[in-house]
C-alpha positions as CSV (number, residue, x, y, z in Angstrom):
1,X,14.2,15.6,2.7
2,X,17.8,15.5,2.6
3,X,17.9,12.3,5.1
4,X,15.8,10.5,3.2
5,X,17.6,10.9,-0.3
6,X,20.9,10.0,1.1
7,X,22.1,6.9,2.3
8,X,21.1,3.0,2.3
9,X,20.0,0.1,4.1
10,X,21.4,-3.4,4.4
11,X,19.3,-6.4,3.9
12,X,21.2,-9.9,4.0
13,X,24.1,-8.4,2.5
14,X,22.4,-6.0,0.2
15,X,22.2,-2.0,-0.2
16,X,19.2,-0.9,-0.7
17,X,19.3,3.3,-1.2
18,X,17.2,4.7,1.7
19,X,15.2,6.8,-0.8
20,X,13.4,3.8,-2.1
21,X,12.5,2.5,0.9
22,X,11.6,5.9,2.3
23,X,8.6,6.5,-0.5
24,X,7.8,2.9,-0.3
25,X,6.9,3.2,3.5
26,X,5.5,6.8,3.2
27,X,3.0,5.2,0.2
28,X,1.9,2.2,2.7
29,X,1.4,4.2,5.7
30,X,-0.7,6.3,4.0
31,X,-2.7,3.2,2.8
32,X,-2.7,1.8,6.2
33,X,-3.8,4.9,7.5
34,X,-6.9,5.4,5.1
35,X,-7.7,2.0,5.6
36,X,-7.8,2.0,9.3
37,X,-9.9,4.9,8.9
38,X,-12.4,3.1,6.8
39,X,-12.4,0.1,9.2
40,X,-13.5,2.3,11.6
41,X,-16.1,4.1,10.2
42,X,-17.4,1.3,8.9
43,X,-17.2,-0.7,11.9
44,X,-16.6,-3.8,9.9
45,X,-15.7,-5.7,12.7
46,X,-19.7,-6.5,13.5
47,X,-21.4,-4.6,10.6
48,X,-21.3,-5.5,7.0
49,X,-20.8,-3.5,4.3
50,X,-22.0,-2.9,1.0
51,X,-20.3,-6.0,-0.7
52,X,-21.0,-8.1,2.3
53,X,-24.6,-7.5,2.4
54,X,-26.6,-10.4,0.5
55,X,-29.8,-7.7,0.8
56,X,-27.3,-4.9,-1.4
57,X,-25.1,-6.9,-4.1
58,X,-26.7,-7.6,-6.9
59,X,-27.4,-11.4,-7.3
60,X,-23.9,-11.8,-10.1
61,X,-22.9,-15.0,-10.3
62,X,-19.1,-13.2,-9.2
63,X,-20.6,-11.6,-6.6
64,X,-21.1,-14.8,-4.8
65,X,-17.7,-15.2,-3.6
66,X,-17.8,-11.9,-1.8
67,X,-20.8,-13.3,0.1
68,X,-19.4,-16.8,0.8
69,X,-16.2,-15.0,1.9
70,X,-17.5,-13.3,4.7
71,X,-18.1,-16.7,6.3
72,X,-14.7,-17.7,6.2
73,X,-12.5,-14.7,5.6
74,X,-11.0,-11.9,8.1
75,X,-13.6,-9.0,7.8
76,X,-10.6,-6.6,7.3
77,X,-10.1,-8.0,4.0
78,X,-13.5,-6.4,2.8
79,X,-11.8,-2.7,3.0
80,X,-10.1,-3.7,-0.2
81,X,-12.9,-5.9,-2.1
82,X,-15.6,-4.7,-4.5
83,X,-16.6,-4.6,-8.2
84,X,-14.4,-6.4,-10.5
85,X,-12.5,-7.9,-7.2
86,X,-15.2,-10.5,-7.0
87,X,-14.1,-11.5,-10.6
88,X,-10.8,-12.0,-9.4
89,X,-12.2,-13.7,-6.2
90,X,-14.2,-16.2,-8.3
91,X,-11.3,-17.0,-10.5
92,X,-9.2,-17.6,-7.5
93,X,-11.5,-19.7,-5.9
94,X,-12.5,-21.6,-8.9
95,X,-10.6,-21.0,-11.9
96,X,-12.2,-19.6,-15.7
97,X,-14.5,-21.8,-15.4
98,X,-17.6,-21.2,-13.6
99,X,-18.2,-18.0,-16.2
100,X,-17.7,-17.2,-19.8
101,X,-17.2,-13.6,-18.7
102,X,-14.5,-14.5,-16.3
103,X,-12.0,-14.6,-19.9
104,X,-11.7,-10.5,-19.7
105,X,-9.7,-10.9,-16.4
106,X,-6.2,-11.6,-17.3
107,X,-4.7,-14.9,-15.4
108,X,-0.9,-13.0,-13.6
109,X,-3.0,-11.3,-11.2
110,X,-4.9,-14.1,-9.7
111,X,-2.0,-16.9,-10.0
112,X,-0.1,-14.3,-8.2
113,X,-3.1,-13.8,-5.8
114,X,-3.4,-17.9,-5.2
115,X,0.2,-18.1,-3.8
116,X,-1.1,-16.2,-1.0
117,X,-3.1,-18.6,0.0
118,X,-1.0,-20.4,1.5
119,X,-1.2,-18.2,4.4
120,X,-4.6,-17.2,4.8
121,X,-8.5,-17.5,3.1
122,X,-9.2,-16.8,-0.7
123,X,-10.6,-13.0,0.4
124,X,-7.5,-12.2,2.4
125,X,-5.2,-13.9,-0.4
126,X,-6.3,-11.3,-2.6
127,X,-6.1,-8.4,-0.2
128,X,-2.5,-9.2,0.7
129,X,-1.7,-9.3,-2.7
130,X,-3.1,-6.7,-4.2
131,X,-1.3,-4.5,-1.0
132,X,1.9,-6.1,-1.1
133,X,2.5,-5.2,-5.3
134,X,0.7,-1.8,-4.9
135,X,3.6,-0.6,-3.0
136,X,6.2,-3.0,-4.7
137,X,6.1,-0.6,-7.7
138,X,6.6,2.2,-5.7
139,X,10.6,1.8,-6.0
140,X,10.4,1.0,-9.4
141,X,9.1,3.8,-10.3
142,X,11.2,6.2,-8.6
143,X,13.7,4.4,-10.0
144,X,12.2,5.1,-13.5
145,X,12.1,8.9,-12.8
146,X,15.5,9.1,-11.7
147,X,16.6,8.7,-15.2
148,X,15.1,11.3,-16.1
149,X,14.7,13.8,-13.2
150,X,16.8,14.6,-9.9
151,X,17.0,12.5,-7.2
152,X,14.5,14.9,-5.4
153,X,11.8,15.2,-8.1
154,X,11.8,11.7,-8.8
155,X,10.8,11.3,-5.1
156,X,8.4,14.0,-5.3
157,X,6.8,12.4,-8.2
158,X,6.9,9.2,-6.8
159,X,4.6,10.3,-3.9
160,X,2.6,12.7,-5.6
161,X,1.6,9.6,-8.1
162,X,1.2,7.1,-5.9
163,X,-1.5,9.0,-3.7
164,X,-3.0,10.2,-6.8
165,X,-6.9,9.4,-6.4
166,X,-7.3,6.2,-9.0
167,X,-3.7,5.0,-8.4
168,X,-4.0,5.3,-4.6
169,X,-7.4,3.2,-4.3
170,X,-6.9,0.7,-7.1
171,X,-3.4,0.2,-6.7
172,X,-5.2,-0.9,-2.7
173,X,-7.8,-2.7,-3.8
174,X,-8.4,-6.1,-5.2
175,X,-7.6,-5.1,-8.9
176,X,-4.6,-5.6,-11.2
177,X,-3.3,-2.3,-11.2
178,X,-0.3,-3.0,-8.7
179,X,0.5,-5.7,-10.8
180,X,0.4,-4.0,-13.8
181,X,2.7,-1.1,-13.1
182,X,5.4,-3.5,-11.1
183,X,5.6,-5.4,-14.6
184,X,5.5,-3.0,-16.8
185,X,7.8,0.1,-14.6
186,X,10.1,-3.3,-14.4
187,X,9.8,-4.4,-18.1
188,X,11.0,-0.4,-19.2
189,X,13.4,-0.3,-16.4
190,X,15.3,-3.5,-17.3
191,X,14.9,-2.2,-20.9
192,X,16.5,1.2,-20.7
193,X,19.1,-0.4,-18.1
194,X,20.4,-2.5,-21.4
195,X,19.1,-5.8,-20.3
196,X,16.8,-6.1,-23.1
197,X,16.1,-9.8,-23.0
198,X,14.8,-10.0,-19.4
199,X,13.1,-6.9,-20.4
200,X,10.7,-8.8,-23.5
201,X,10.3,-11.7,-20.8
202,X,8.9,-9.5,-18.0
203,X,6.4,-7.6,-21.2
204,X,5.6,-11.0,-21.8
205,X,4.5,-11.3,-18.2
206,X,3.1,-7.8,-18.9
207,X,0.7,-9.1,-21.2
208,X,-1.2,-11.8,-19.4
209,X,-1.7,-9.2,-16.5
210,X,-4.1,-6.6,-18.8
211,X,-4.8,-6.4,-22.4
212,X,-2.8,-3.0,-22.5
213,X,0.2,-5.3,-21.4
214,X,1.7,-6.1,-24.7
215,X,1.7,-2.3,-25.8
216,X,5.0,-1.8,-23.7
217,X,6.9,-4.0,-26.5
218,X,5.9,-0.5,-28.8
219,X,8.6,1.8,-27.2
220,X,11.2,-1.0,-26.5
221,X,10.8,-2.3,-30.6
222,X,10.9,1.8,-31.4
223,X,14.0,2.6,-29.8
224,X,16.3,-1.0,-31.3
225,X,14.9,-0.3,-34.8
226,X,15.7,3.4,-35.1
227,X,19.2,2.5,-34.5
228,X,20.9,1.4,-37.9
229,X,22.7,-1.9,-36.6
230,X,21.1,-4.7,-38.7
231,X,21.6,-7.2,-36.3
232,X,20.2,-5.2,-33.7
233,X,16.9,-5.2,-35.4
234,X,16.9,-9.1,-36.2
235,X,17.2,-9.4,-32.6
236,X,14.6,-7.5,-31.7
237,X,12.2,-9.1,-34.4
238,X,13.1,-12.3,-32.4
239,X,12.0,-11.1,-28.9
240,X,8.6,-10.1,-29.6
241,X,8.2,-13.7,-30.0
242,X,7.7,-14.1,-26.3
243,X,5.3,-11.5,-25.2
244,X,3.3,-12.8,-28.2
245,X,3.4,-16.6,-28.3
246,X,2.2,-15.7,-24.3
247,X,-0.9,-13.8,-25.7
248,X,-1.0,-17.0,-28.2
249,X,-1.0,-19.4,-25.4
250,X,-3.3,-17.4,-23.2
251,X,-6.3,-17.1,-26.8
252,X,-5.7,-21.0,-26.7
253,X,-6.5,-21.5,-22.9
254,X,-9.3,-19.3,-23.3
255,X,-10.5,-20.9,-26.3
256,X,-10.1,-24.9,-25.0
257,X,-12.0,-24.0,-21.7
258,X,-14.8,-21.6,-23.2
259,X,-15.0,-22.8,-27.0
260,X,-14.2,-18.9,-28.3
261,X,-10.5,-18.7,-29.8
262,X,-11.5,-14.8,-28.8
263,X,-13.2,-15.1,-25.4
264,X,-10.8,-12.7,-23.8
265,X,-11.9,-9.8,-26.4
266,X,-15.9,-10.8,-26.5
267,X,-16.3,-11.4,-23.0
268,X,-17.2,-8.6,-21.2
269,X,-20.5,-7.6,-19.2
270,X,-20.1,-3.5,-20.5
271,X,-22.3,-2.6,-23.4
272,X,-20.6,-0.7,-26.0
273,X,-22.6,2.4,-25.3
274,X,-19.9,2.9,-22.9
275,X,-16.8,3.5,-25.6
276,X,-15.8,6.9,-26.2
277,X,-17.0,6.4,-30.2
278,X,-20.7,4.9,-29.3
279,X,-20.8,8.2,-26.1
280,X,-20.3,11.1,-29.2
281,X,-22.7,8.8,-31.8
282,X,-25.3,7.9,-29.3
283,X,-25.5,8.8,-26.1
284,X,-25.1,12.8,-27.0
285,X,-26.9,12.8,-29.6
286,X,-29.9,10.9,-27.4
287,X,-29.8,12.9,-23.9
288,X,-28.4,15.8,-25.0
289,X,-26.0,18.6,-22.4
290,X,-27.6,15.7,-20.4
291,X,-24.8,13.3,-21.5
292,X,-22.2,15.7,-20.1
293,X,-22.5,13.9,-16.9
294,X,-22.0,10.4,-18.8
295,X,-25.3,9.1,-18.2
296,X,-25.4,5.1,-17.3
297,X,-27.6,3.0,-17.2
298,X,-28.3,1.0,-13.5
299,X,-25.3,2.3,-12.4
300,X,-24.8,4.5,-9.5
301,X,-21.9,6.6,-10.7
302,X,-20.1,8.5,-7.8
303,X,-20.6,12.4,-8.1
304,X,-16.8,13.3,-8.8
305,X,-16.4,10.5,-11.5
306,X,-17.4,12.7,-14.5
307,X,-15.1,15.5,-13.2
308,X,-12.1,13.4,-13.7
309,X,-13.2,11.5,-16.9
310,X,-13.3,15.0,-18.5
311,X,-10.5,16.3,-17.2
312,X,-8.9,13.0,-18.4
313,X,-9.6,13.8,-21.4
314,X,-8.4,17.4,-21.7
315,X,-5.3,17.1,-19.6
316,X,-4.1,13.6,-20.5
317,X,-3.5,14.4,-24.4
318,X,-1.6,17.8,-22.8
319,X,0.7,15.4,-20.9
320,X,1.4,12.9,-23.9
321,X,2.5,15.9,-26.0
322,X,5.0,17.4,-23.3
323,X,6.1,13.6,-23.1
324,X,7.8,14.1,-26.3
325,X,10.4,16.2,-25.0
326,X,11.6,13.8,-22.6
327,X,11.6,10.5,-24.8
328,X,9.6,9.9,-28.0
329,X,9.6,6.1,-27.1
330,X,7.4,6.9,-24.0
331,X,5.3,9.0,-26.0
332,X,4.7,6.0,-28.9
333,X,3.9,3.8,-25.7
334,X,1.0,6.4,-24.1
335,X,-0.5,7.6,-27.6
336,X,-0.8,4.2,-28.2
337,X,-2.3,3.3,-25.1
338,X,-5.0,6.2,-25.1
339,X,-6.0,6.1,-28.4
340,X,-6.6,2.4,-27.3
341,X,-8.6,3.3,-24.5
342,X,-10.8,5.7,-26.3
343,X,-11.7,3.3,-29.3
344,X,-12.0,0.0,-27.0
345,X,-12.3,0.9,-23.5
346,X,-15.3,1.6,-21.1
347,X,-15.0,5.8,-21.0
348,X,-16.7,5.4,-17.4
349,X,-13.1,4.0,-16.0
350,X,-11.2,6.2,-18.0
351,X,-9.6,8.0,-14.8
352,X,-8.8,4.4,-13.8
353,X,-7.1,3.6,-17.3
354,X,-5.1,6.6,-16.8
355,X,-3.7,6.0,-13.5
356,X,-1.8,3.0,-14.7
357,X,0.0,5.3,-17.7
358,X,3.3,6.2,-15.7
359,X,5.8,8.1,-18.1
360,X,3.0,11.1,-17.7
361,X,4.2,11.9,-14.3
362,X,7.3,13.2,-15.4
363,X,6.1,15.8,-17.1
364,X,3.2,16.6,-14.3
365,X,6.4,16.9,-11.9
366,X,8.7,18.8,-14.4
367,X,5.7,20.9,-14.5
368,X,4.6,21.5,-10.5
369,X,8.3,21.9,-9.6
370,X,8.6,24.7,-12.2
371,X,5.5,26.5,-10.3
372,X,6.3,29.5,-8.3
373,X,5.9,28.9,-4.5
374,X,5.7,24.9,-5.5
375,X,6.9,23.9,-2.3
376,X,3.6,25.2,-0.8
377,X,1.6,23.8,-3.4
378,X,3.3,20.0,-3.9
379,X,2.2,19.4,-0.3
380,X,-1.7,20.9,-0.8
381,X,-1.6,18.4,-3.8
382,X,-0.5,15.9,-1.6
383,X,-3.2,15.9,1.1
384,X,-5.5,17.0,-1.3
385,X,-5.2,13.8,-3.1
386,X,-5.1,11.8,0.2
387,X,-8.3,13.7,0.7
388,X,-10.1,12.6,-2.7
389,X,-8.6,9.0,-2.7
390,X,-10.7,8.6,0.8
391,X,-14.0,10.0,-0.3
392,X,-13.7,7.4,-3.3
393,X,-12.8,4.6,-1.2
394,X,-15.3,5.4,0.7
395,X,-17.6,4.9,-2.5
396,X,-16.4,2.7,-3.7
397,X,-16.8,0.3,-0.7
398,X,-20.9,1.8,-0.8
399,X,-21.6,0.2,-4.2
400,X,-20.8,3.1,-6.1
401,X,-19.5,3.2,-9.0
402,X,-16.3,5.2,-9.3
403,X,-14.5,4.4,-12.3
């Protein structure tokens, strides 16, 4: 491990430490290698899966870009595409308009997703994308952790986050996740690193990507205001005027093209049964020890999805407490963010929320590293979530419903 801590590369005149690029390769292999596996055993290149099947998707007005797509796109692309991809499909094919629904899918991720295609078809444009920043954050991150861990833990927890199940497959597929944690890992980054004004102009960025974005102002404002410099405060009054004159500008797209100044917030094809609030008020009270395996509705909901939703909810609040020991900003920015999810979000993609709330991995590392015989069990964790993240992919892909 030694080699590939120490030392750097040189790209047109730059050093680039070999650590970063050593976790960024290990993450992509092990994404090429599940999705050369799925290839396979799918034999996509003459049968069609799930989401290429007319006969199997349901007849969504979104879900007729997957089907058009197989036409004219590479049928590799379809090991990353399902679900809320053909949202983003749709949008990048034809813009906000051809849905009112289409206003609860942020706009970063498909403008990023259209530069692509220059270079190929709308299905592969997404695909490339939604690769090429689910391993772009990879660095940042381990960059992250090195402020607050050793050189070594910070790329054990790189790897052992990456590979975890949700961040694995939807950091793969064609969702914002990738996205979202290069912007917001950057936005932090820049921020503890002292450049704090490109740091309120990438959590600007950060807040067109997924509602959530904007809460990564929260620990940035925390930290300027506790410190007793007037002017520092002024000054940071003044910069939350980008990230939210962008969620202003982005209310008054939605509202000139749909004609709801809050189309973003109403438009959304979940019922509200699925919030944590409506789950304890209605859906326990109606079905009973039943309900323990979240019931839903026409939905075929994978077998290990209710495992992790509950242990989502027992473990995360654990790891937001520890938090505070290693920065009480952090902990204002995840506390925040789950008490958002739990009030707002669907509860069936909790594990999927979670996977995008990155200062928890420090303490999960501080935490395995501590454990006796840890370098037995770090690598068991490893495969073992290599393991999971196929068997969901593999799901997922099938039409099921994983988070």
């Amino acid at each position: 491990m030694s080699y590939l801590l120490e030392g750097s590369f040189t790209f047109l005149n730059f050093k680039i430490p070999r650590r970063f690029l050593s976790s960024l390769f290990i993450v992509l292999i092990v994404k090429l290698a599940i999705s050369a596996i799925i290839y396979w055993s799918f034999k996509l290149a003459f049968s069609d899966s799930f989401w290429m099947d007319a006969g199997s998707v349901e007849p969504l007005i979104q879900n007729q870009a997957l089907l058009d797509g197989v036409a004219v796109g590479p049928r590799w692309a379809y090991i990353f595409l399902g679900w809320d991809s053909a949202w983003y499909l749709s949008i990048v094919k034809d813009g906000y308009i051809f849905s009112s629904q289409s206003f609860a899918f942020y706009p970063v991720f498909p403008v990023l997703a259209r530069f692509f295609l220059l270079i190929s078809s709308p299905v592969a444009a997404l695909a490339f994308c939604s690769l090429v920043f689910g391993v772009l954050w990879v660095p940042l991150y381990q960059a992250f952790a090195e402020e607050y861990l050793s050189r070594k833990s910070a790329f054990i927890s790189v790897l052992l986050f990456a590979v975890s199940p949700f961040t694995l497959i939807f950091t793969s597929v064609g969702y914002s996740e990738g996205v979202f944690l290069f912007i917001t890992v950057g936005a932090w980054l820049l921020f503890i690193r002292g450049r704090r004004m490109e740091a309120f102009f990438v959590a600007a960025i950060a807040t067109l990507v997924r509602p959530p974005g904007i809460l990564v102002i929260l620990p940035m404002f925390s930290v300027i205001v506790s410190k007793k410099n007037h002017w520092s405060r002024l000054k940071a009054v003044s910069r939350l005027i980008m990230p939210l004159a962008a969620l202003l500008l982005w209310l008054l797209y939605s509202w000139k093209i749909s004609g709801d100044p809050l189309a973003s917030f109403h438009s959304t094809e979940w019922s509200s049964m699925y919030t944590l609030t409506t789950y304890f008020a209605q859906v326990l009270p109606k079905f009973g020890l039943a309900a323990l395996s979240f019931p839903a509705l026409e939905i075929n909901l994978h077998w290990l999805t209710p495992l992790f939703i509950w242990s989502s909810l027992i473990i995360a609040p654990f790891l937001i407490w520890r938090l505070r020991e290693v920065s009480r900003a952090l902990t204002l920015y995840c506390l925040t963010y789950m008490l958002g999810i739990l009030f707002f979000g669907t509860i069936l993609s909790l594990p999927r929320f979670i996977a995008v709330l990155f200062p928890i991995w420090i303490p999960i590392t501080s935490q395995l590293i501590s454990i006796r015989h840890s370098r037995i069990i770090i690598p068991i964790v490893f495969i073992t979530s290599v393991a999971i993240s196929y068997i969901l992919w593999v799901g997922f892909l099938s039409g099921i419903f994983i988070a």
